[in-house]
C-alpha positions as CSV (number, residue, x, y, z in Angstrom):
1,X,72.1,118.9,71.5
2,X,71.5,115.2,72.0
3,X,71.1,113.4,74.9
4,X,74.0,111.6,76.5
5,X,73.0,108.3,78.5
6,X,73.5,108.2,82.0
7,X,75.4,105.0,84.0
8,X,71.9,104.6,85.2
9,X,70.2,104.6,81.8
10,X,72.7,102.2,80.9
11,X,71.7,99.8,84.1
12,X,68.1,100.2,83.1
13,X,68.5,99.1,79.4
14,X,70.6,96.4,80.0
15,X,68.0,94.7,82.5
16,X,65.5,95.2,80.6
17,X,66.8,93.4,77.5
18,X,64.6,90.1,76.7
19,X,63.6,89.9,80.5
20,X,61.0,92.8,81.6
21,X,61.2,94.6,84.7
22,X,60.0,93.8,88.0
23,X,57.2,96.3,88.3
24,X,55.8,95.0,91.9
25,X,56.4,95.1,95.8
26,X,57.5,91.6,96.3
27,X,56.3,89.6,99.3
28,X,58.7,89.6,102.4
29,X,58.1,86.2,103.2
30,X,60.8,83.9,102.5
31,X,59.7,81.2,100.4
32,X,59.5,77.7,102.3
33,X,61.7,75.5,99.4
34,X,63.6,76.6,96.5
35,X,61.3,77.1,93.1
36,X,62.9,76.9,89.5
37,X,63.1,79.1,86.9
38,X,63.4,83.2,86.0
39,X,66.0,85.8,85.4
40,X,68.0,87.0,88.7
41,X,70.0,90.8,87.8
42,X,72.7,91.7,89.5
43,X,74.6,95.0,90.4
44,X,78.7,95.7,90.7
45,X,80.2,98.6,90.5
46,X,81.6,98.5,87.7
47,X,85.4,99.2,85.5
48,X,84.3,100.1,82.0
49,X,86.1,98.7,79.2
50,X,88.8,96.5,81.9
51,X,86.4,94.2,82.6
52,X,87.2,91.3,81.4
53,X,86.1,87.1,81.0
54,X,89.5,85.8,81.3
55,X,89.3,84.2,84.4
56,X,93.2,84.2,85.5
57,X,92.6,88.6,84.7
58,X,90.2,88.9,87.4
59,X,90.4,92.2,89.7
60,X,87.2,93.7,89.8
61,X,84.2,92.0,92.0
62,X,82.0,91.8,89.0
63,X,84.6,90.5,86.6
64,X,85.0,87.4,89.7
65,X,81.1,87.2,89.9
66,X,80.8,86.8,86.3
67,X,84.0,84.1,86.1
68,X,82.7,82.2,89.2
69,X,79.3,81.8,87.0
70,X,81.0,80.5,84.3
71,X,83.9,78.8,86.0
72,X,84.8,76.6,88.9
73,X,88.3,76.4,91.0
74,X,90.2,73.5,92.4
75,X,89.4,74.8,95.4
76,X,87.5,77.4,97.5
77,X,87.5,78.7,100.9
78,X,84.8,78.5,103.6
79,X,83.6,81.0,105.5
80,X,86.6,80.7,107.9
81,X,88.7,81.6,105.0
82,X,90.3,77.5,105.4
83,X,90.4,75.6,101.7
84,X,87.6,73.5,101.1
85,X,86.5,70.9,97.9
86,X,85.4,72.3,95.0
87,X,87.3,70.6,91.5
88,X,89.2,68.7,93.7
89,X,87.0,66.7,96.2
90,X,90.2,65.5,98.5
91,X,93.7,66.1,98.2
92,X,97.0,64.8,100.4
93,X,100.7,65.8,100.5
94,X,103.9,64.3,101.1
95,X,105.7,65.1,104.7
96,X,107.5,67.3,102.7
97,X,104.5,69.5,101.4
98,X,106.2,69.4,98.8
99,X,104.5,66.8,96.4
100,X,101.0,67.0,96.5
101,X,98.1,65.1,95.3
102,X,94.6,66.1,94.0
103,X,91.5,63.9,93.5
104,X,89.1,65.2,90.6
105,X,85.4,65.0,90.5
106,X,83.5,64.0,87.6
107,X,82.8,67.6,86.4
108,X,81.8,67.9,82.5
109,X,82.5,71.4,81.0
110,X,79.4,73.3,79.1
111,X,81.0,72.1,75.8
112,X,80.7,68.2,77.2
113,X,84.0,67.7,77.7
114,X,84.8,65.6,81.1
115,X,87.6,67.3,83.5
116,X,90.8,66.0,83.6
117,X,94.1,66.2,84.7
118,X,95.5,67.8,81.6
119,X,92.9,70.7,81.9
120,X,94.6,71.1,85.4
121,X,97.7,71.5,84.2
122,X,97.0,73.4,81.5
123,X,95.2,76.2,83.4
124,X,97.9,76.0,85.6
125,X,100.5,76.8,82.9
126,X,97.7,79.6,81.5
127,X,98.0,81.5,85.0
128,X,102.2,81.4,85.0
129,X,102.7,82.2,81.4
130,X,105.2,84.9,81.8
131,X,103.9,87.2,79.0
132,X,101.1,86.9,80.4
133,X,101.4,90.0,83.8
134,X,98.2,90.8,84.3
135,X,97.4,86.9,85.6
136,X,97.1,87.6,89.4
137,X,98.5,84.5,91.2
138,X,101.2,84.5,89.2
139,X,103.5,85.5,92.1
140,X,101.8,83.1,94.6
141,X,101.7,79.8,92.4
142,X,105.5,80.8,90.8
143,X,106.9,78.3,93.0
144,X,104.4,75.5,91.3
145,X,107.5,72.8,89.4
146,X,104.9,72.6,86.0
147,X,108.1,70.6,84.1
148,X,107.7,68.2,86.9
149,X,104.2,68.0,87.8
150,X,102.1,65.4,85.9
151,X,99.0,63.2,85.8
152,X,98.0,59.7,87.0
153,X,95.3,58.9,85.5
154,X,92.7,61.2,84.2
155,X,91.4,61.5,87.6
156,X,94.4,62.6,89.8
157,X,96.9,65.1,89.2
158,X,100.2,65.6,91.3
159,X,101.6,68.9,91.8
160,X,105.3,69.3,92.8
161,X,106.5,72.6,94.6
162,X,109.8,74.0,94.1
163,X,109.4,74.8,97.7
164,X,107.3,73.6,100.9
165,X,104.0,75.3,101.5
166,X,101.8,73.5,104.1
167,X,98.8,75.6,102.8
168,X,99.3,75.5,99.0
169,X,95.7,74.0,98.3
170,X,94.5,77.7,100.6
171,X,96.8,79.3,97.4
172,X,94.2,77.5,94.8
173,X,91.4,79.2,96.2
174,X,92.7,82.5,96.0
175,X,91.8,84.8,92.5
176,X,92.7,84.3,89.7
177,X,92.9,80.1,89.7
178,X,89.8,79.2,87.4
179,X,90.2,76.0,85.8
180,X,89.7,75.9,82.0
181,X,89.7,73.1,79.5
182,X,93.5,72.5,77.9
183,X,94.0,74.4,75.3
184,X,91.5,77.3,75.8
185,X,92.6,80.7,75.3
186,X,89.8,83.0,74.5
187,X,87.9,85.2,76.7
188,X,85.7,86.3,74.0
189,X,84.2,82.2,74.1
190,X,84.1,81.1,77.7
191,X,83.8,77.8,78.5
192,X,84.1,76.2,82.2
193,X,82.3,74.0,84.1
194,X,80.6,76.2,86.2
195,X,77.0,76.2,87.0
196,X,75.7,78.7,84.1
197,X,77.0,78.6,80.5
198,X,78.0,81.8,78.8
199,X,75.6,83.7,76.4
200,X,76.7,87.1,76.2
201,X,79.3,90.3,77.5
202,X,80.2,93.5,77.0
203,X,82.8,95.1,78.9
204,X,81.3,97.5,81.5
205,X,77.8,97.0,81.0
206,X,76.1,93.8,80.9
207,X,77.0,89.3,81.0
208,X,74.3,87.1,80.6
209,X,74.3,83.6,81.2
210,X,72.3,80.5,81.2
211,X,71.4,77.6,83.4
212,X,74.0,74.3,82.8
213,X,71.6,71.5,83.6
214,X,74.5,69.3,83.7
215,X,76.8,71.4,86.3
216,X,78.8,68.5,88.9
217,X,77.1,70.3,91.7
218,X,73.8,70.0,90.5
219,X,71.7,72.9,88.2
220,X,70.9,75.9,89.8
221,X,67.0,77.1,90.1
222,X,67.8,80.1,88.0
223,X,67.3,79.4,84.4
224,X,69.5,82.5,83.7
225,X,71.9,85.4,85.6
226,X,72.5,88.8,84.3
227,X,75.4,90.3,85.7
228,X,75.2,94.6,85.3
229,X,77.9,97.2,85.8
230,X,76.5,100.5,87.3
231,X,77.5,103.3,90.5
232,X,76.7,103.5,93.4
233,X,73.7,105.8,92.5
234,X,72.3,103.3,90.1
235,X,72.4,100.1,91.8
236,X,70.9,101.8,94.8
237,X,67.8,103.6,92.9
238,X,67.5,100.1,90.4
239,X,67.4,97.7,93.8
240,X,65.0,100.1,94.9
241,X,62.5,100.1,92.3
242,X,62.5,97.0,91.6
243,X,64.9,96.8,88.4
244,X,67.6,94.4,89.7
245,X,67.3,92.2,92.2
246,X,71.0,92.0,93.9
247,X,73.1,95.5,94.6
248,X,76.8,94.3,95.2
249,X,78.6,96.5,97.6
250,X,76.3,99.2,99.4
251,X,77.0,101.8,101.4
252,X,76.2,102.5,105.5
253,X,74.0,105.2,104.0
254,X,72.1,103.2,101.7
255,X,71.0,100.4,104.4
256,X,70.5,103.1,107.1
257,X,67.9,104.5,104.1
258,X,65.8,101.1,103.5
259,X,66.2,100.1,107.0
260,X,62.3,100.1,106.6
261,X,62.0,99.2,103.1
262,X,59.7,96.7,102.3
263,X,61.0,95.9,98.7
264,X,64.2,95.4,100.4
265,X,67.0,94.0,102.7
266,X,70.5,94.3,103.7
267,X,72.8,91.4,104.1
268,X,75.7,92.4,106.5
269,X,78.6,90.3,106.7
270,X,81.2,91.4,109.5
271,X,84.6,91.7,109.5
272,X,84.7,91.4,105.6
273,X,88.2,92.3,104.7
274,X,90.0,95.5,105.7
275,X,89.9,99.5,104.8
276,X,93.0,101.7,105.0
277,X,95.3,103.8,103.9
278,X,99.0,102.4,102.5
279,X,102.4,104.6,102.2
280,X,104.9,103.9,100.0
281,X,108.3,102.6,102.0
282,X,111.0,102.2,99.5
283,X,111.0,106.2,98.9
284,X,111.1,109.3,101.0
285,X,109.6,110.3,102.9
286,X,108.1,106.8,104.6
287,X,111.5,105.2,103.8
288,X,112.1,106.4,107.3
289,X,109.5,104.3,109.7
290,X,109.6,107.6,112.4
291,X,107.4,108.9,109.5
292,X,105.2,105.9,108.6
293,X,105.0,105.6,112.7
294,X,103.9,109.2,112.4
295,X,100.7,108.6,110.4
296,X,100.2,105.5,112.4
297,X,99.5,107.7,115.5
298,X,97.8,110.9,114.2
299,X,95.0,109.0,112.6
300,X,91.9,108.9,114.6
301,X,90.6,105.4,114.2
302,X,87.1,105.7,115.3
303,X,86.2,108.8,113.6
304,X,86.8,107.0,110.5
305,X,85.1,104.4,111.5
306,X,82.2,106.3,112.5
307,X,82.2,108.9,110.2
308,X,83.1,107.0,106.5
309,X,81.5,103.5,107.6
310,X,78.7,105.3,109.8
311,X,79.9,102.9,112.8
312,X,79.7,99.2,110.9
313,X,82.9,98.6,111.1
314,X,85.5,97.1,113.8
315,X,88.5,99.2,114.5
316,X,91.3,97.8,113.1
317,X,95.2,97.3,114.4
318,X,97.4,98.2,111.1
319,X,97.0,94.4,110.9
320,X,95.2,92.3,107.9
321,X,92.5,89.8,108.7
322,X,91.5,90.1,112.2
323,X,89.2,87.3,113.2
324,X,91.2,85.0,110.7
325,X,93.4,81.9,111.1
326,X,96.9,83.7,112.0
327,X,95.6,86.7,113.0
328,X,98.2,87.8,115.9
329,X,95.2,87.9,119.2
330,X,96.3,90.0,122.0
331,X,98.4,92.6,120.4
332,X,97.1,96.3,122.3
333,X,95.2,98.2,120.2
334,X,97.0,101.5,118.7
335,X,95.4,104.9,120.0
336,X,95.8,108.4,118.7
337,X,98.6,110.2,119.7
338,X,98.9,113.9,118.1
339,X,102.0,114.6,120.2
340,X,104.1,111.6,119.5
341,X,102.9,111.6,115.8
342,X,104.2,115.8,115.7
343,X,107.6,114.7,117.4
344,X,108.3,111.7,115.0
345,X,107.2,114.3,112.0
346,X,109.5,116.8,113.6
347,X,112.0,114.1,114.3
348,X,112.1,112.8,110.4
349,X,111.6,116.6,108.7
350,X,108.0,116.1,108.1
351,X,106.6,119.2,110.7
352,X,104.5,121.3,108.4
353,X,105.4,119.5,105.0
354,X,102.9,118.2,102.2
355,X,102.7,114.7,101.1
356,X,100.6,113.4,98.0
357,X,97.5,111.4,98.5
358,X,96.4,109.8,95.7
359,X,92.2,108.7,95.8
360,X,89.5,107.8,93.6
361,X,86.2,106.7,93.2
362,X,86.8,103.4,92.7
363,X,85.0,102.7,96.0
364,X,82.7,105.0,97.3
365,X,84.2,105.6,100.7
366,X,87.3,106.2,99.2
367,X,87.5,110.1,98.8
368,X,85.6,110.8,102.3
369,X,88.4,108.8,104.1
370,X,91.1,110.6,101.9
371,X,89.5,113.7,103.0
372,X,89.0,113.2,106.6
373,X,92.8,112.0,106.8
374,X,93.7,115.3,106.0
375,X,92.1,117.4,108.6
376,X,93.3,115.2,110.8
377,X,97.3,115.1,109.8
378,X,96.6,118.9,109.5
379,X,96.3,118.6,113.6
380,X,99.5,117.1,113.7
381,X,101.2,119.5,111.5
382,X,100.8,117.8,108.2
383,X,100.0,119.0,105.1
384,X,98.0,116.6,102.4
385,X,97.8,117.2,99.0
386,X,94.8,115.2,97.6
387,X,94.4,113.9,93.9
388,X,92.0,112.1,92.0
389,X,92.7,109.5,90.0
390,X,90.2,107.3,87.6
391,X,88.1,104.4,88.8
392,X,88.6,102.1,86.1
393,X,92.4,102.6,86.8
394,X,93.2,103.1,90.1
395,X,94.4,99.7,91.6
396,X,97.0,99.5,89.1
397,X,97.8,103.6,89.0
398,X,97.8,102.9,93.3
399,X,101.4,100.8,93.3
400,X,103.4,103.8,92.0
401,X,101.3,106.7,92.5
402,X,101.1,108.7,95.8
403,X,103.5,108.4,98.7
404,X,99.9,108.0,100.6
405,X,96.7,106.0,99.1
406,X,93.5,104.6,99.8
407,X,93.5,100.7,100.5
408,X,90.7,97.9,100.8
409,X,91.1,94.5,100.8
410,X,88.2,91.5,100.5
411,X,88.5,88.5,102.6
412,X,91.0,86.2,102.1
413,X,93.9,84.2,104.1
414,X,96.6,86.0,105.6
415,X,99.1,84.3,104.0
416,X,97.3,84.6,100.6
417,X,97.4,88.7,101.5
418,X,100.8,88.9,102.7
419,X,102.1,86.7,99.4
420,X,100.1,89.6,96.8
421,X,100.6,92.4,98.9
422,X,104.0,92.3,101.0
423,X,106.6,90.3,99.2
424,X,109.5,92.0,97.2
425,X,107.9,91.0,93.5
426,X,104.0,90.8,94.8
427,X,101.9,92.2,92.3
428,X,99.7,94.3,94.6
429,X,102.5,95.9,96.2
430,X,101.0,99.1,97.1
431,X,103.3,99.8,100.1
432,X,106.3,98.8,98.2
433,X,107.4,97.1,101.2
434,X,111.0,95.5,99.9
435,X,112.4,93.2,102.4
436,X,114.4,89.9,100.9
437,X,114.5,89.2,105.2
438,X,110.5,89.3,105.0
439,X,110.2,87.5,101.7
440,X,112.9,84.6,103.4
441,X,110.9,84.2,106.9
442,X,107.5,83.8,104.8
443,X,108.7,80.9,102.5
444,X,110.4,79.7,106.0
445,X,106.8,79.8,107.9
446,X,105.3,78.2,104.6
447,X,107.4,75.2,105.0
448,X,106.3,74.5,108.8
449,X,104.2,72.0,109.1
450,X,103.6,71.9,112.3
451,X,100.5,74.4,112.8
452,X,101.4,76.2,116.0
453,X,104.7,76.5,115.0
454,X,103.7,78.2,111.7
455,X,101.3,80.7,113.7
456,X,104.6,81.5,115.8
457,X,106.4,82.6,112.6
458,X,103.3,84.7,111.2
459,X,102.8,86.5,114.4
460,X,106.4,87.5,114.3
461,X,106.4,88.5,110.8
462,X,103.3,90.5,111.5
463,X,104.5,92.8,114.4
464,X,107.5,94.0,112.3
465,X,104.8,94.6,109.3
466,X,102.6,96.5,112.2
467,X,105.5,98.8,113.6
468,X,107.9,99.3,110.6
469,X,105.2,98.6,107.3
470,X,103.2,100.8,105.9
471,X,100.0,99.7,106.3
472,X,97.8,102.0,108.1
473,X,94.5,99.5,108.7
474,X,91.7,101.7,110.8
475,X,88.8,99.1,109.9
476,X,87.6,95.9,109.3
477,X,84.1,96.6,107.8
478,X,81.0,94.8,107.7
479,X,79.8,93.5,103.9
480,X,76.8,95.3,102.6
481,X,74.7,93.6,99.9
482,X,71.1,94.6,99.2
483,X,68.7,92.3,98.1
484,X,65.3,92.2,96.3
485,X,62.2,90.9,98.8
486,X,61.8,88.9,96.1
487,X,65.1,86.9,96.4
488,X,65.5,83.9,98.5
489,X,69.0,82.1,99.3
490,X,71.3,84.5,99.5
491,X,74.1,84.0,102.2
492,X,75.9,86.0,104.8
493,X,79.4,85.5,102.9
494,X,82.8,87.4,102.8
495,X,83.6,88.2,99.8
496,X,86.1,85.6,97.5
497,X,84.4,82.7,99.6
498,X,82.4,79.8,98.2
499,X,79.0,81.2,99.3
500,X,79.7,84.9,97.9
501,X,78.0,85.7,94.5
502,X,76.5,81.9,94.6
503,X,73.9,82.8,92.2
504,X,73.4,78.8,91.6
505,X,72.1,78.9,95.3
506,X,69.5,81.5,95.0
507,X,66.1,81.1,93.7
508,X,62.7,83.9,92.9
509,X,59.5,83.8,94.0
């Protein structure tokens, strides 16, 4: 009978190929200055044959690790989650926000072409192509006037809204927004201007890419980055051992386990996006909010957060993006309340009723929280119905399947969240929260330019999302990376900010 491969024999192969493996205990010392040269390997979980190098197809963590390797953006945000120079090294608007304005740097792509404005506008017209659905700001740059937007000079480019949007450059940072060179169009021959050039890829296993001596930023120490696909069991035993040198996305299990570990070391970021559960509103039976209300109150916050994040994690508020710009402060915090949450089910013919969960193990929490949510609706009177759906699949299967689902959520704005995940056509849906009144007081906030009066607008759109959505947010987690001894550089950063997956930045002994 011959021997099938495991997702760790995979892992193992693929970092081994033309490097060698790490075979030592590497000193726990940090190094003193930054030393060139060597071959960093790097963990994600991983989505088998969707994995992709088309930067404006990006969904997975290690298809944006790979792309921000290869790749640059416009713009990125800081650990604040506020836009800050990357492509563009300034940019203004009109009083209008309306009209704006973007100064280029003098950025050369790997293939020696200089940066222009027509590569601007090109990848702009890349990520809105409308046969093209799978680009993922489509829905938040549709308002971009491309038949009206033009260059001045090679060195500026002026984008016109078809609306106002005070924070259009935040937009730019978001996933997704790569720039390419005008006229590119295939993912099989990458070529950006980002600080490694591509060598290699094959979907759910391995990307390989060199140093770019000439990168606008200036060369990274690495002379090369391999960028692996593997589980949760893989990356933990390989980061162990020796055989990679970054694990992307660990679990509280794994960095209670090498708490002690020489050979390795846990980078906790806080308050790193959001976990949850989301209910779909436009059908029965959380078409009625008594119902969605109803999960809101029999779920028991801090067991989750105790038991499926083993107590690194904040509680969250059914609110995105606590900490954030926008975030509405001072709201009081929802408690557990198995007798109001048994009336409303009564109330809305739930009492004693199944609903469908769908989970996966798309993320490795994912399954104990869809588990744990059920004994505790069951105390309420609730029945759940669990089914598992495939990894590779499951954040596309999640926006139709499942009147309940898992939810998670990196860093990012607010606004950037509530324009993919709450608008009428946003492409991340889940809830399937419908609301042309919504949509209309979001564009309205957009166009504020005053600052506090645009908070005043997001806090009240907010509150309805909290008591009449269907988000059910219990956590905002800490970030768990694990990293080699032998690995200097690497940054506390939420992930899809400028100093997350910064392999330019990090340098070997």
């Amino acid at each position: 009978m011959p021997v099938v491969p495991t997702r760790r024999d995979v892992l193992l192969a693929a970092a081994a190929v033309g490097t060698g493996l790490v075979t030592g205990c590497s000193s726990a010392t940090s190094a003193s200055s930054p030393t060139r040269g060597g071959s960093l390997r790097a963990a994600f979980p991983g989505a088998g044959i969707k994995e992709t190098m088309d930067p404006h197809a990006q969904r997975q963590f290690v298809d944006i690790a790979r792309h921000k390797a290869v790749f640059d953006k416009l713009v990125d945000l800081d650990a604040s989650l506020r836009p800050v120079p990357r492509l563009a090294r300034a940019w203004s608007s009109d009083a209008s926000a309306r009209v704006w304005r973007f100064e280029l740097r003098s950025a050369r792509f790997h293939d020696g072409h200089l940066l222009d404005a027509d590569d601007v506008l090109y990848s702009l017209s890349r990520i809105l192509d409308p046969k093209a659905a799978d680009h993922l700001a489509q829905k938040s740059l549709s308002h971009v006037d491309l038949a009206n937007s033009r260059a001045l000079g090679g060195r500026s480019v002026e984008i016109r809204l078809t609306r106002p949007n005070a924070e259009f450059p935040a937009l730019l940072a978001m996933t997704g927004t790569a720039i390419v060179r005008d006229g590119w169009d295939d993912p099989r021959r990458p070529v950006g201007t980002g600080p490694f050039t591509f060598t290699s890829f094959t979907a759910g296993r391995s990307f390989v890419a060199r140093r770019f001596d000439d990168h606008w930023n200036g060369a990274p120490h690495l002379d090369e980055v391999r960028i692996l696909s593997a589980e949760s069991e893989a990356r933990a035993a390989a980061v162990r051992s020796g055989e990679i040198h970054y694990a992307h996305e660990m679990t509280p299990t794994f960095a209670r386990t090498v708490e002690h570990d020489s050979r390795v070391r846990v980078v906790a970021t806080a308050r790193s996006g959001v976990q949850g559960f989301v209910l779909k509103t436009d059908r029965p039976p959380f078409d009625d909010p008594d119902a969605a209300m109803a999960i809101k109150l029999l779920v028991d916050r801090r067991q989750l957060v105790d038991v499926v994040c083993a107590g690194r994690a904040e509680i969250g508020n059914d609110l995105y993006g606590k900490g954030y710009t926008y975030y509405p402060e001072g709201l009081e915090q929802r408690e557990r309340d198995v007798a109001e949450a048994r009336r409303l089910l009564r109330r809305s013919g739930l009492i004693h009723k199944t609903v469908p969960f769908y989970t996966s193990t798309a993320s490795d929490s994912f399954a104990q929280a869809a588990h744990l949510f059920a004994e505790q609706a069951g105390e309420a009177g609730l029945r759940v119905k669990i089914t598992n759906g495939p990894p590779e699949s499951y954040f596309t299967d999640v926006l139709t399947t499942g009147a309940v689902a898992n939810h998670r959520c990196g860093a990012m704005p607010i606004p950037t969240y509530i324009s993919e995940r709450l608008l009428t056509d946003s492409p991340q849906n889940a809830t399937a929260w419908q609301r042309r009144d919504f949509d209309d007081a979001f564009a309205a906030a957009q166009a504020v330019t005053d600052d506090e009066r645009r908070e005043e607008r997001y806090r009240s759109m907010q509150e309805t999302l909290r008591d009449r959505g269907g988000l059910v947010l219990w956590a905002h987690p800490q970030w768990l990376n694990a990293v080699s001894r032998a690995v200097h550089g690497v940054k506390e950063a939420q992930p899809n900010t400028v100093d997350w997956a910064r392999f330019d930045t990090v340098w070997l002994d």
